[in-house]
Every structure is written in C-alpha cells, then in structure tokens.
Z-matrix of the N, CA and C atoms (Angstrom, degrees):
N
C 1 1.467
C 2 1.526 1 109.41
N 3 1.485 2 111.49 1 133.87
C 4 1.538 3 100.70 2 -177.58
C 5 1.614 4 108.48 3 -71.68
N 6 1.325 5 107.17 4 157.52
C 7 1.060 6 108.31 5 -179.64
C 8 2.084 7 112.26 6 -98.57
N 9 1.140 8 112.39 7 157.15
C 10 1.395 9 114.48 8 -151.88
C 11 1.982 10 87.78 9 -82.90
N 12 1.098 11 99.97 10 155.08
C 13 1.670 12 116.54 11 -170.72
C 14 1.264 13 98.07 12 -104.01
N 15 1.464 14 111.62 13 149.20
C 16 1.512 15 116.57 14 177.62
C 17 1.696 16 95.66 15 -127.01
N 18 1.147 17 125.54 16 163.69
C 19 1.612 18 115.70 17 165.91
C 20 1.393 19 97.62 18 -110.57
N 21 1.952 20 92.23 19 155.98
C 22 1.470 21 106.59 20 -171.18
C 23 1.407 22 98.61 21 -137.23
N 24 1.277 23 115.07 22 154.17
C 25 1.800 24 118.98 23 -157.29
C 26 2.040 25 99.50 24 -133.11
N 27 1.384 26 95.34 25 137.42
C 28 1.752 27 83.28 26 174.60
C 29 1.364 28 107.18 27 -151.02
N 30 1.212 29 147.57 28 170.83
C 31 1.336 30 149.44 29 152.72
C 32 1.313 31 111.23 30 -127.09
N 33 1.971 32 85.53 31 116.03
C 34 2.119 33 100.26 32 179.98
C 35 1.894 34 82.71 33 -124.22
N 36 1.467 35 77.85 34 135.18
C 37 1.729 36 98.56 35 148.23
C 38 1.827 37 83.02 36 53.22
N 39 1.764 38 115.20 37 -158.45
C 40 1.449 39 125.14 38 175.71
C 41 1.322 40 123.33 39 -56.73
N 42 1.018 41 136.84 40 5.77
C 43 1.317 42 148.96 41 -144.80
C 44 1.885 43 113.53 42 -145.10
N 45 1.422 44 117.49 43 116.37
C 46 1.421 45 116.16 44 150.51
C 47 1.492 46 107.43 45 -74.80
N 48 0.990 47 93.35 46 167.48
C 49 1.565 48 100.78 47 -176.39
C 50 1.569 49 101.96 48 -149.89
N 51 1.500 50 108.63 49 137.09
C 52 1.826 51 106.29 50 170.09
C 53 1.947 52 83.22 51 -132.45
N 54 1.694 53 80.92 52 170.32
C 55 1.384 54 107.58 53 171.43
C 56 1.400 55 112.44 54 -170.29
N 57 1.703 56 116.36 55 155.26
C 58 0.935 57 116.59 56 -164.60
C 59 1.742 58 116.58 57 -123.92
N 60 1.665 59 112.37 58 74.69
C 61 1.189 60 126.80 59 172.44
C 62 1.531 61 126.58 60 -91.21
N 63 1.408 62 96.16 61 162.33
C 64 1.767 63 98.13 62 168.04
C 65 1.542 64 112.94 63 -78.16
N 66 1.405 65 159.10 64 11.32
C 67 0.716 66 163.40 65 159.96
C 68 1.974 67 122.72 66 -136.71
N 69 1.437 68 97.49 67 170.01
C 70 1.173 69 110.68 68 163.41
C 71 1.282 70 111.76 69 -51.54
N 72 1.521 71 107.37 70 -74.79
C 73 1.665 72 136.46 71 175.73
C 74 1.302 73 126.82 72 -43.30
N 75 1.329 74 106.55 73 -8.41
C 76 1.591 75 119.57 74 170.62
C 77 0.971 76 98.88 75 -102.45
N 78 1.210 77 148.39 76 -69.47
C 79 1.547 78 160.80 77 169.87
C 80 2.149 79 81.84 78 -23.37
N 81 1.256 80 117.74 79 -69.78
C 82 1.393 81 92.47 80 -155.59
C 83 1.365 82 106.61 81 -84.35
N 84 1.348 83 148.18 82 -11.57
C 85 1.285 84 148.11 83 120.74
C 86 1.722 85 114.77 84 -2.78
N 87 1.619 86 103.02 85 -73.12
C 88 1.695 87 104.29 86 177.36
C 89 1.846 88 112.35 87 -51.91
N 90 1.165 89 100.81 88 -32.63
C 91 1.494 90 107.14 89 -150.23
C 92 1.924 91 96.45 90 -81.44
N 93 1.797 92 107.79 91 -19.78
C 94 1.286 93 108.34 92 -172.99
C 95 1.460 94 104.08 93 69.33
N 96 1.136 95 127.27 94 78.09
C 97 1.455 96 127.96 95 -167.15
C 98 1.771 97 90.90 96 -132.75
N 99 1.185 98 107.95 97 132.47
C 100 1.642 99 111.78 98 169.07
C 101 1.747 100 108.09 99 -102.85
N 102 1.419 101 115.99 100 23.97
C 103 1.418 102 113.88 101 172.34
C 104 1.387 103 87.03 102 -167.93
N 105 1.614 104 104.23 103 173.15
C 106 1.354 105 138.83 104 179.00
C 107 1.125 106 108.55 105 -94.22
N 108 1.597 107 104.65 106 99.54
C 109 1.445 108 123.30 107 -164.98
C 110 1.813 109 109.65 108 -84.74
N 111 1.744 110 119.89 109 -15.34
C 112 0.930 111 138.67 110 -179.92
C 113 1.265 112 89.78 111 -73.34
N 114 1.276 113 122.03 112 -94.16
C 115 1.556 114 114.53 113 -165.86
C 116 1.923 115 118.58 114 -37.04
N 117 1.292 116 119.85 115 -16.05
C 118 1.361 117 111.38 116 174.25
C 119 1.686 118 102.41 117 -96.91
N 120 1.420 119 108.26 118 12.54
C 121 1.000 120 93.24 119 167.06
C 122 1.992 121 122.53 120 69.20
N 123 1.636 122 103.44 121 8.48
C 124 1.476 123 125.06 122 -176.56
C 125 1.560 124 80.04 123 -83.05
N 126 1.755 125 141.30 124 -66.28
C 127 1.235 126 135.66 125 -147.83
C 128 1.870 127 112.71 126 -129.34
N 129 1.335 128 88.54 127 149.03
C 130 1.470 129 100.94 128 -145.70
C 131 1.585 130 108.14 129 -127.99
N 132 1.348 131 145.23 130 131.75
C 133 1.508 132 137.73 131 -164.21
C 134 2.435 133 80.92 132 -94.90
N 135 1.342 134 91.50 133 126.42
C 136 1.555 135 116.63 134 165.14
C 137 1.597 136 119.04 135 -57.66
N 138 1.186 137 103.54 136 130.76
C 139 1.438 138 104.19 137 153.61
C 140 1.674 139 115.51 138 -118.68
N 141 1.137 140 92.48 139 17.21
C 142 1.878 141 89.66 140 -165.57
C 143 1.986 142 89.60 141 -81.18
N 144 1.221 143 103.32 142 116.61
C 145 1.597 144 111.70 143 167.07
C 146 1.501 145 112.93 144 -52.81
N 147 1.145 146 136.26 145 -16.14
C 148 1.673 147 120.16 146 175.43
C 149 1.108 148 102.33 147 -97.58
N 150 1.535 149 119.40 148 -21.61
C 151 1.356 150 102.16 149 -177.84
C 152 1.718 151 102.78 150 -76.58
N 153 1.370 152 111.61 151 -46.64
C 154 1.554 153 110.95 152 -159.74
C 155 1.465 154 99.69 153 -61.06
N 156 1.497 155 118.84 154 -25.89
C 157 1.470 156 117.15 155 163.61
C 158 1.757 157 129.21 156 -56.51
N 159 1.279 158 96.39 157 -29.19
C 160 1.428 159 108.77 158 -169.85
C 161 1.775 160 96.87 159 -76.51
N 162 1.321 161 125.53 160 -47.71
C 163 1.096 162 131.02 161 173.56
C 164 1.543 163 148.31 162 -88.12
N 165 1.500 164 97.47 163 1.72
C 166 1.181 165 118.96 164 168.91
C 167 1.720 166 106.41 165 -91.01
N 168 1.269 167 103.73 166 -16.24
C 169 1.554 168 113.26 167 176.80
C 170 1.355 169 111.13 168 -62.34
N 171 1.422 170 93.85 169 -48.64
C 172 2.017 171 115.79 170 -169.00
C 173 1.832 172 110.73 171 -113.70
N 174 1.778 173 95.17 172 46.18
C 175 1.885 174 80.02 173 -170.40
C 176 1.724 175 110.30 174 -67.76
N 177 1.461 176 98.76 175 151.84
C 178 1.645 177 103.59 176 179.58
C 179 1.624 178 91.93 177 106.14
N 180 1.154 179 125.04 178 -37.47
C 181 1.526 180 123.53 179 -158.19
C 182 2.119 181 109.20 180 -98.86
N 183 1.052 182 97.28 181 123.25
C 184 1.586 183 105.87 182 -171.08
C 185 1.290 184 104.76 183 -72.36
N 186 1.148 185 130.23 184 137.06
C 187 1.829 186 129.52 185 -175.75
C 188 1.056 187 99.89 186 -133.16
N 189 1.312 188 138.09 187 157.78
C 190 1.476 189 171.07 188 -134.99
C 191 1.414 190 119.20 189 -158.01
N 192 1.479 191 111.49 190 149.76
C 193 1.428 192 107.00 191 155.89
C 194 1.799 193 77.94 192 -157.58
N 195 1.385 194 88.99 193 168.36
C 196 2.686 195 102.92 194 179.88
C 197 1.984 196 72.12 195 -64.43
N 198 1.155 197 96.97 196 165.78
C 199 1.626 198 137.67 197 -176.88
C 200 1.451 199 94.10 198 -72.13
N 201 1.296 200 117.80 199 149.53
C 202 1.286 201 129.08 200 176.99
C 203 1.252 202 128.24 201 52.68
N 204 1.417 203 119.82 202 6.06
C 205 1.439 204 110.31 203 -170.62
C 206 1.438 205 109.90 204 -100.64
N 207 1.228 206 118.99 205 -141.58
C 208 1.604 207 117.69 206 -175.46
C 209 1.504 208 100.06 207 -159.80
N 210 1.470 209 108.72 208 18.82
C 211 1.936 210 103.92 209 142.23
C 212 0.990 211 147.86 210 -66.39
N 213 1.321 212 117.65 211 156.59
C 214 1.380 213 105.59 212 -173.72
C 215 1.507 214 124.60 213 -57.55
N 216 1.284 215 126.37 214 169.14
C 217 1.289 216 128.58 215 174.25
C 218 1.734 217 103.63 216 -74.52
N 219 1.611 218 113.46 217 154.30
C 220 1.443 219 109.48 218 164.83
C 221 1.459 220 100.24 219 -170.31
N 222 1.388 221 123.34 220 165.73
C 223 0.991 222 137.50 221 175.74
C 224 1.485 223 144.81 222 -56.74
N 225 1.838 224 91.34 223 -46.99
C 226 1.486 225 115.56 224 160.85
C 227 1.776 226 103.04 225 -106.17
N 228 1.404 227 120.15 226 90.46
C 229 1.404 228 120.01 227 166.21
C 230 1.716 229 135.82 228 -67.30
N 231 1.037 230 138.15 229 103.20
C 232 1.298 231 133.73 230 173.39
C 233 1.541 232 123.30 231 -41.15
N 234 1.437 233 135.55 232 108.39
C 235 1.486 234 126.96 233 172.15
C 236 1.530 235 115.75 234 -18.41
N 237 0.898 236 134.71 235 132.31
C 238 1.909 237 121.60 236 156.16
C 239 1.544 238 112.47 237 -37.43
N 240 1.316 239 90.89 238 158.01
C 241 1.708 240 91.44 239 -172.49
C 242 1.382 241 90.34 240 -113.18
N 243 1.380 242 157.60 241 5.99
C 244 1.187 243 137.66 242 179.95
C 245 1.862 244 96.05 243 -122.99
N 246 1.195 245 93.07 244 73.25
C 247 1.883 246 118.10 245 -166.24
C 248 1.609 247 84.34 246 -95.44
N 249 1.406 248 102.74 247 -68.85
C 250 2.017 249 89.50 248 -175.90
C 251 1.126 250 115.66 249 -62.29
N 252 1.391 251 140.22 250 -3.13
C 253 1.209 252 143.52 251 -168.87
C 254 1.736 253 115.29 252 -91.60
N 255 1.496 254 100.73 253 -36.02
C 256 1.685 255 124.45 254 -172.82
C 257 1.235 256 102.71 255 -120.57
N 258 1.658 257 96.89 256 148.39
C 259 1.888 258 107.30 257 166.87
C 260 1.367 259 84.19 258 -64.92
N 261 1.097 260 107.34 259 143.48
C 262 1.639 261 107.93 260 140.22
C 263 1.796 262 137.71 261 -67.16
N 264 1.305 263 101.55 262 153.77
C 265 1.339 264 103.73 263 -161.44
C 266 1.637 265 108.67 264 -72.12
N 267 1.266 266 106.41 265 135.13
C 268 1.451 267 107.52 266 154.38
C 269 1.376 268 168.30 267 -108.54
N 270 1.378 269 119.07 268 130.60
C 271 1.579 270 97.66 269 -153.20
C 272 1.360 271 126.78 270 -23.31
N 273 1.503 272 143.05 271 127.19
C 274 1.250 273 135.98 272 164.20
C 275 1.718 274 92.33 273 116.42
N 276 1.004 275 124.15 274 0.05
C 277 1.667 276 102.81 275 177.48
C 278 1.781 277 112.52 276 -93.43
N 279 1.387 278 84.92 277 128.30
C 280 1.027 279 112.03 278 -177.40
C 281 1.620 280 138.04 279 -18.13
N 282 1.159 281 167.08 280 66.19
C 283 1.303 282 165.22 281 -146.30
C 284 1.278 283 112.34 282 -56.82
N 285 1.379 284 126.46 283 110.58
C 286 1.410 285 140.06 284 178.72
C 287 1.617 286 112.15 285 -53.06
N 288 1.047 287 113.11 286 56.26
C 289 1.760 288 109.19 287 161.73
C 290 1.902 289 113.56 288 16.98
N 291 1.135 290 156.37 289 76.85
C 292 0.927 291 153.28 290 112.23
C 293 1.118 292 130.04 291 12.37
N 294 1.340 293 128.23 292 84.02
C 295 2.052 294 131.87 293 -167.42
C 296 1.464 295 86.21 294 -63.34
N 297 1.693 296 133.60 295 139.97
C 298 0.869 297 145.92 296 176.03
C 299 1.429 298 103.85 297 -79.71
N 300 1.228 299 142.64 298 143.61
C 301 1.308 300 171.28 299 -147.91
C 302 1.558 301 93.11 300 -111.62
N 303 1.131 302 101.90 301 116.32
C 304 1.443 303 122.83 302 163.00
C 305 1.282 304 122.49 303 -62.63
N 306 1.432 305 131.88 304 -10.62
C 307 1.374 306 117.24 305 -172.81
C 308 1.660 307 102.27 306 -124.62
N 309 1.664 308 105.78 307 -6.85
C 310 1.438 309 107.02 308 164.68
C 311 1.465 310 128.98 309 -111.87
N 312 1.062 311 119.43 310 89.11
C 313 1.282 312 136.03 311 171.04
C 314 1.569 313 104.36 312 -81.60
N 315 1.218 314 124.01 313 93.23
C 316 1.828 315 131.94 314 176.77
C 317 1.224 316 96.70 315 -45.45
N 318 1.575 317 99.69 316 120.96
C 319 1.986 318 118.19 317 151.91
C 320 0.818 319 88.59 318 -100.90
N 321 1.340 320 125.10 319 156.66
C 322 1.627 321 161.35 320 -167.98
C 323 1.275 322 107.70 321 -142.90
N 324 1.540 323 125.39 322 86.06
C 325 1.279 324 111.41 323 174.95
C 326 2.078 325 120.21 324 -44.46
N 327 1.223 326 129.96 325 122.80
C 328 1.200 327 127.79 326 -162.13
C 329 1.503 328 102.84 327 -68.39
N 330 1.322 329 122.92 328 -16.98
C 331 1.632 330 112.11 329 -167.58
C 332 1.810 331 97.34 330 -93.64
N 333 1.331 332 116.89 331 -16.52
C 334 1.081 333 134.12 332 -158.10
C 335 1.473 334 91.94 333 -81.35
N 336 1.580 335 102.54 334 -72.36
C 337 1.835 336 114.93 335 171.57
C 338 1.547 337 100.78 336 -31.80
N 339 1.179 338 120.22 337 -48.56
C 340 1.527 339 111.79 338 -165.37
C 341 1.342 340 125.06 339 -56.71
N 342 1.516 341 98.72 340 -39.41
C 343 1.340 342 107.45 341 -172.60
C 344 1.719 343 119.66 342 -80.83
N 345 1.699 344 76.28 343 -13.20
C 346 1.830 345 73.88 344 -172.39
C 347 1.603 346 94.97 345 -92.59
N 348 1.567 347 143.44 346 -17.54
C 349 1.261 348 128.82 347 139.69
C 350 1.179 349 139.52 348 -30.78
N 351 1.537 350 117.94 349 -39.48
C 352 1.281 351 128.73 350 166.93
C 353 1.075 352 121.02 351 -79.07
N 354 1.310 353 125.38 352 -21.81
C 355 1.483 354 147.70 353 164.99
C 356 1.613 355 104.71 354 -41.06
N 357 1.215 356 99.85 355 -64.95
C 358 1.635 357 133.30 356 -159.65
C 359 1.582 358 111.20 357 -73.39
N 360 1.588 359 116.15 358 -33.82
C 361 1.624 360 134.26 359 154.81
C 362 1.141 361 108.25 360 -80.84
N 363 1.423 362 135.47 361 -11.14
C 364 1.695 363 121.75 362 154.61
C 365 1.560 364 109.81 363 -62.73
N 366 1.704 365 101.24 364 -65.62
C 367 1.363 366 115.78 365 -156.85
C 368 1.712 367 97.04 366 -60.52
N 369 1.438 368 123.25 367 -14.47
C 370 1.494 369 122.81 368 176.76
C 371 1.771 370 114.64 369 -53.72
N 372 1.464 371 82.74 370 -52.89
C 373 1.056 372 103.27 371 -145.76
C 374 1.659 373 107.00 372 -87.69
N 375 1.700 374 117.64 373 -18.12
C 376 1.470 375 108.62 374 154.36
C 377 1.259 376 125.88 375 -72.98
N 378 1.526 377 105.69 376 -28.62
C 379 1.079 378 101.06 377 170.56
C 380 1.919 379 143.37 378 -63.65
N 381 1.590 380 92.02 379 -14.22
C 382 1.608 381 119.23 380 175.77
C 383 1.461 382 109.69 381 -92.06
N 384 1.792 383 123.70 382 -23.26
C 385 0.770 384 142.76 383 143.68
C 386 1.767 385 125.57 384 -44.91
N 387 1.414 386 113.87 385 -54.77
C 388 1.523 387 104.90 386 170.78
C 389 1.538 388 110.01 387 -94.06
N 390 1.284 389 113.15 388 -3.11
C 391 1.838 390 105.26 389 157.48
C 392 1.356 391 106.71 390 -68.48
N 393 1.385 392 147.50 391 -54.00
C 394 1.022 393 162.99 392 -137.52
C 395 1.378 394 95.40 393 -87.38
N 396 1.430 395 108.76 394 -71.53
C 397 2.058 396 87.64 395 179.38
C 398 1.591 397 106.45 396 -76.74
N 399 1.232 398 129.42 397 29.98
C 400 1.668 399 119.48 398 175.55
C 401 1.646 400 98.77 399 -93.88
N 402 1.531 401 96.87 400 -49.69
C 403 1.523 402 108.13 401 174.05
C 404 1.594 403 119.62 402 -58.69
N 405 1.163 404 120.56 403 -64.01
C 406 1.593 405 131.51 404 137.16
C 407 1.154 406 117.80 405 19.59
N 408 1.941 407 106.99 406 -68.83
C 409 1.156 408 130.37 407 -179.48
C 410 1.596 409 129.12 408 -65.07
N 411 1.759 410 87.98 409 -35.56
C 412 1.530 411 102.55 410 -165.91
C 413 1.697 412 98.09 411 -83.67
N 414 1.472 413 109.66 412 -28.57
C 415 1.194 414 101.32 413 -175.23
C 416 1.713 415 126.58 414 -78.77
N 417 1.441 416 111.20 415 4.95
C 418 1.475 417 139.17 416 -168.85
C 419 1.584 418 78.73 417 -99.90
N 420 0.647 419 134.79 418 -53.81
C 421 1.481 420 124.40 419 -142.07
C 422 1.462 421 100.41 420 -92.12
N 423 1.357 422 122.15 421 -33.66
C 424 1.349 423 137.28 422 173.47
C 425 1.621 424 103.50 423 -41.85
N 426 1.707 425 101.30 424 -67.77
C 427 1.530 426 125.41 425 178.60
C 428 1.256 427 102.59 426 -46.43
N 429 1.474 428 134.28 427 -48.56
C 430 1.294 429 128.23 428 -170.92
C 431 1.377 430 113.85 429 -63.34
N 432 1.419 431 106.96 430 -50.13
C 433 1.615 432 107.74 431 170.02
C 434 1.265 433 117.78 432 -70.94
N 435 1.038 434 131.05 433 -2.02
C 436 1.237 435 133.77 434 178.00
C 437 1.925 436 106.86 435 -73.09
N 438 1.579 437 82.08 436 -64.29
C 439 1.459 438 96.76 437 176.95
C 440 1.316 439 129.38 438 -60.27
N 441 1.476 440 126.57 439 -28.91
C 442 1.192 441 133.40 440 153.62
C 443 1.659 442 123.87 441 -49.91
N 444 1.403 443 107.28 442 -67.11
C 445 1.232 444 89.21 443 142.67
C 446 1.604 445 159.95 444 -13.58
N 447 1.353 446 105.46 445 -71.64
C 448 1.290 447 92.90 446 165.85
C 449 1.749 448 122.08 447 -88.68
N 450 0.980 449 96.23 448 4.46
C 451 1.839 450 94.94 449 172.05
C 452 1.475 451 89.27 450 -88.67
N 453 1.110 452 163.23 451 -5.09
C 454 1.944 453 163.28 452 -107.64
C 455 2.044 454 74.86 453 -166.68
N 456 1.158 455 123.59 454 -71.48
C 457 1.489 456 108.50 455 -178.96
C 458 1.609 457 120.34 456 -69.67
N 459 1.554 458 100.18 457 -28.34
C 460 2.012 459 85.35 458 166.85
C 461 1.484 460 117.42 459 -63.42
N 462 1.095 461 68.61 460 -33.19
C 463 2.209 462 72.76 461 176.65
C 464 1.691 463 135.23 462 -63.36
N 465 1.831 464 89.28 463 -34.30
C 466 1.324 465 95.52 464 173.23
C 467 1.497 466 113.72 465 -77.04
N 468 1.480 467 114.93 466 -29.13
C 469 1.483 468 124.83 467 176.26
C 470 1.446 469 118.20 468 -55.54
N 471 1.036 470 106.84 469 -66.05
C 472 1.850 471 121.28 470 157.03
C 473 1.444 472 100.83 471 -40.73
N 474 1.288 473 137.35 472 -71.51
C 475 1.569 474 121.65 473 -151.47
C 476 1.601 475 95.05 474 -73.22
N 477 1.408 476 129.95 475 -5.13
C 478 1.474 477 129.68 476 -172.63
C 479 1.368 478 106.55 477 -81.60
N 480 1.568 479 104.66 478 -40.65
C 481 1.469 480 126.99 479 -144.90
C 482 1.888 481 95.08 480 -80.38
N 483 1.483 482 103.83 481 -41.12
C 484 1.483 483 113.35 482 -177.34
C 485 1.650 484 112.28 483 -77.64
N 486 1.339 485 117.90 484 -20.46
C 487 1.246 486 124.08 485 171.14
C 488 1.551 487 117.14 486 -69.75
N 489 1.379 488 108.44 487 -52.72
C 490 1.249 489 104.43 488 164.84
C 491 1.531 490 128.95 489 -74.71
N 492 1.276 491 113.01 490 1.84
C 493 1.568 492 117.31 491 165.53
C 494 1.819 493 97.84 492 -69.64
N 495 1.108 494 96.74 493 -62.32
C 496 1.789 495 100.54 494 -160.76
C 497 1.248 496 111.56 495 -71.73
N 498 1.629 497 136.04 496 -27.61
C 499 1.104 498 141.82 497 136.28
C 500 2.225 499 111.82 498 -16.77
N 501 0.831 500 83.02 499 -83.07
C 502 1.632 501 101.85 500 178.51
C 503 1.772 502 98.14 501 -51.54
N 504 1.124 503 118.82 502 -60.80
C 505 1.681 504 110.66 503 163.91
C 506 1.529 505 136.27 504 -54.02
N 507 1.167 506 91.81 505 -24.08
C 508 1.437 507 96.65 506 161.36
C 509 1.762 508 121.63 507 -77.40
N 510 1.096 509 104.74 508 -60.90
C 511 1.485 510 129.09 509 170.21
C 512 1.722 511 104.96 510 -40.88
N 513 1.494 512 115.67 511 -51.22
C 514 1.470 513 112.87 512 163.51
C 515 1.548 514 109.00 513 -52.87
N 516 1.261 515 124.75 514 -47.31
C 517 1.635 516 115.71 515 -142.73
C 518 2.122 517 84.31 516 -91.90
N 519 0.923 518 127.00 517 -10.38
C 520 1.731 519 139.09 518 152.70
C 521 1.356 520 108.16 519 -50.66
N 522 1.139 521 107.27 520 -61.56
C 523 1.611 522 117.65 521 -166.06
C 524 1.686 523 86.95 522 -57.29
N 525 1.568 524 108.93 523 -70.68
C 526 1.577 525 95.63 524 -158.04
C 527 1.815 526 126.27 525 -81.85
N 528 1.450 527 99.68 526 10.16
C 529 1.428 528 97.46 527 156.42
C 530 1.727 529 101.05 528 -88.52
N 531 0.988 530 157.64 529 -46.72
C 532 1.189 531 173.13 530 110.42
C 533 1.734 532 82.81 531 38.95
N 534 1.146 533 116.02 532 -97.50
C 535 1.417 534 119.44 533 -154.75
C 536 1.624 535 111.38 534 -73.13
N 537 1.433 536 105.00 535 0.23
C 538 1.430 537 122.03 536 165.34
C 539 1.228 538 99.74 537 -78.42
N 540 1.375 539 132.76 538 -64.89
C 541 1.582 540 142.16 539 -159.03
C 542 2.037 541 85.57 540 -58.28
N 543 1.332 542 112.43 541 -75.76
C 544 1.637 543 117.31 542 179.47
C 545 1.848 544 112.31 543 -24.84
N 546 1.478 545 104.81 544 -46.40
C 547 1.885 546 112.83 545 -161.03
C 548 1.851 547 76.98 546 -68.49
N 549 0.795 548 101.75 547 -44.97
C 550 1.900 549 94.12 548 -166.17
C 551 1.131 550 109.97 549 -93.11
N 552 1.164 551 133.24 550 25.19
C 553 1.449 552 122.85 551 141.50
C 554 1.496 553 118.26 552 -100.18
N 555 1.258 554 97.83 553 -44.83
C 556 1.546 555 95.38 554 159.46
C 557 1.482 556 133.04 555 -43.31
N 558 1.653 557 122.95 556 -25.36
C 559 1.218 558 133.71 557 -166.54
C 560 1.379 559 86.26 558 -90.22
N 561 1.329 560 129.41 559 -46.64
C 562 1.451 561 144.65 560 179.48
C 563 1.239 562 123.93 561 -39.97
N 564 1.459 563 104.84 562 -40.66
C 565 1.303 564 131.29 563 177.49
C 566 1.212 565 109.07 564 -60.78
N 567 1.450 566 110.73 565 -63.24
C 568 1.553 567 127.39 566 -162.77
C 569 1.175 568 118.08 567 -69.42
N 570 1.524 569 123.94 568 -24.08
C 571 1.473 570 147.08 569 -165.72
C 572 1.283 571 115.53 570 -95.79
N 573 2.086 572 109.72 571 -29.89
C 574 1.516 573 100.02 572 175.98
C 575 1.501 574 81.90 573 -94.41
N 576 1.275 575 144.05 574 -53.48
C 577 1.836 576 127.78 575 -175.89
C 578 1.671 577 116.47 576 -25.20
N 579 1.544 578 105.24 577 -40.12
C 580 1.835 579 120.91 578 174.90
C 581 1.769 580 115.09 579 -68.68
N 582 1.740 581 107.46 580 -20.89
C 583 1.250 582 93.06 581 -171.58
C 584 1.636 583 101.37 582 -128.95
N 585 0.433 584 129.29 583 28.48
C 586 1.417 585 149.04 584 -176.88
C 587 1.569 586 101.09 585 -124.37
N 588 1.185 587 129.41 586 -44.25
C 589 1.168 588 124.33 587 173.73
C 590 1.583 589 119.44 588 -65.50
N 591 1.911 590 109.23 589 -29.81
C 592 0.958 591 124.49 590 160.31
C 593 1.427 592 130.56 591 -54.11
N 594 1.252 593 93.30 592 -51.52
C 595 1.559 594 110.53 593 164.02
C 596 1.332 595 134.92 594 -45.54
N 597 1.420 596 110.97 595 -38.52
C 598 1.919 597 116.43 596 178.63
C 599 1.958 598 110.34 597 -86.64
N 600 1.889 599 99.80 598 -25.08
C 601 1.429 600 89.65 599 153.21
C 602 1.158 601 144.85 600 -78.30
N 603 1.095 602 127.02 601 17.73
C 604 1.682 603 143.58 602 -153.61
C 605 1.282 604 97.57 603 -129.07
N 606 1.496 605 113.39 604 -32.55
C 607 1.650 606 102.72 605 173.24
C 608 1.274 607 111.82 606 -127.68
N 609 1.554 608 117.04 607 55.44
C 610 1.557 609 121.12 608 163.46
C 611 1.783 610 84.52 609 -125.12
C-alpha cells in the first residue's frame, strides 16, 4: 500500500527546495543530504498550501524556487537575481519558521493524495528500475574486463611458457656443439702429437 506523502521544505545553497515524500528520510535522500538537515533545523515538513500543491503535483520530484523569495516552486529554478546584492545563502541556514495562517488549514482532497502516492511509488520505482540496469550494466562490463584480462594473462603465460621451452633448446643444442667443438680438439690434439712425431723422424 502506498504510503501517504507529507511535503518537506529546506534551504541549500541559492535555492529552497520542497518535495513531496512519505518520509523525512526520503525527503533527505531526494535532497542528497549527508546529514539530518531536520534536526539542524536547515529542513522543515510545509504547511504552506501552494507549496504542498506544487508538490503533490510532482511527488518524488525536488522543486526549487532563488532563496527567500515567494515564487512558485518548479523544477528547472532560475538563480536569484539580486546575487550581487546578497551574500549568498549557505548550506545549513536555518528556515524561518512560518506562523501558520489562520484561514488555511490544507484540505487534501483524499483521492487526490492517493494518486499522488501512487504517483510517488511509480516514480520510486523507475527510478530503482534504472539503478538496477545501471548496476547491471556496470557489472557486465566489470565481467568483461575481468575476462579479458585473464585470457590477456593466459596468453602471457603461454607466450612465457614457450619462450622458455626454446630458450632451454637452444642452450641444449650449445651444450652439444660445445662438447662437439671439445671431442675435436682433443682428436686434434692427438693427431697433430701422431704427426708431428712423424715428422721429426723423417728428418733425422
């Protein structure tokens, strides 16, 4: 069952920001918040009816308006234009509490709320949907390099493995000219000692 959406209001950097989640924790999830901006009192659940209108329209979707003003909320927000005029705002400042208006107490049509719950468990859920094949993706590609890899190291193993075969074959076919070159000097030896010996009798 979807769960019913509340809107939540904050000011980061140039920008308020609302959104329209079932929780706190979604609200700071959307917002990309690395702390609990509620407890510092940076983000705040709305009662302002145009806003909760503006975002019950677009639940799941983060809206904007420049800091301090009293525009509407929207999706694609414009910087403030009186930027040279003001420091700019900074993350973590505080949200001015809003005295609730006595003559607006927000109705929420309930079939209306509903839909924009279900709205909000669609937009969840494509969105877990294109995480899911992103990761999917990344993890294919991981495998691919993975696998390249080690077919890239069988290869080097093999072209190592055959190097040192013929290495070692060479080095053998060394050895036995080697003790070839040695057998025939020795014969060399013995053959000029045989004729040479011949030699000094022939001329005495």
């Amino acid at each position: 069952m979807a769960r019913k959406l509340k809107t939540y209001q904050a000011s980061l950097g140039f920008f308020d920001q609302a959104i329209a989640a079932p929780s706190m924790k979604a609200a700071l999830e959307a917002w990309g918040a690395d702390s609990n901006l509620f407890h510092q009192g940076v983000a705040t659940e709305s009662s302002d009816p145009e806003v909760i209108a503006a975002t019950m329209a677009r639940p799941g979707v983060v809206l904007k308006r420049p800091v301090g003003s009293d525009q509407p909320f929207s999706e694609h927000a414009a910087l403030p234009v009186t930027l040279g005029d003001r420091k700019p705002a900074k993350a973590g400042r505080k949200l001015k509490r809003r005295q609730p208006k006595q003559e607006t107490a927000p109705r929420v049509d309930k079939d209306w709320e509903r839909k924009a719950a279900l709205s909000y468990e669609r937009e969840r859920r494509i969105r877990e949907r294109e995480e899911a094949k992103a990761e999917a993706a990344r993890q294919k590609d991981r495998e691919r390099r993975q696998k390249a890899g080690a077919t890239a190291q069988a290869a080097l193993e093999q072209a190592e493995g055959r190097h040192v075969e013929k290495i070692a074959a060479i080095r053998g076919e060394i050895e036995a000219l080697e003790n070839r070159a040695q057998n025939e000097e020795n014969k060399w030896a013995k053959e000029k000692e045989r004729l040479t010996a011949a030699l000094k009798r022939a001329r005495s």
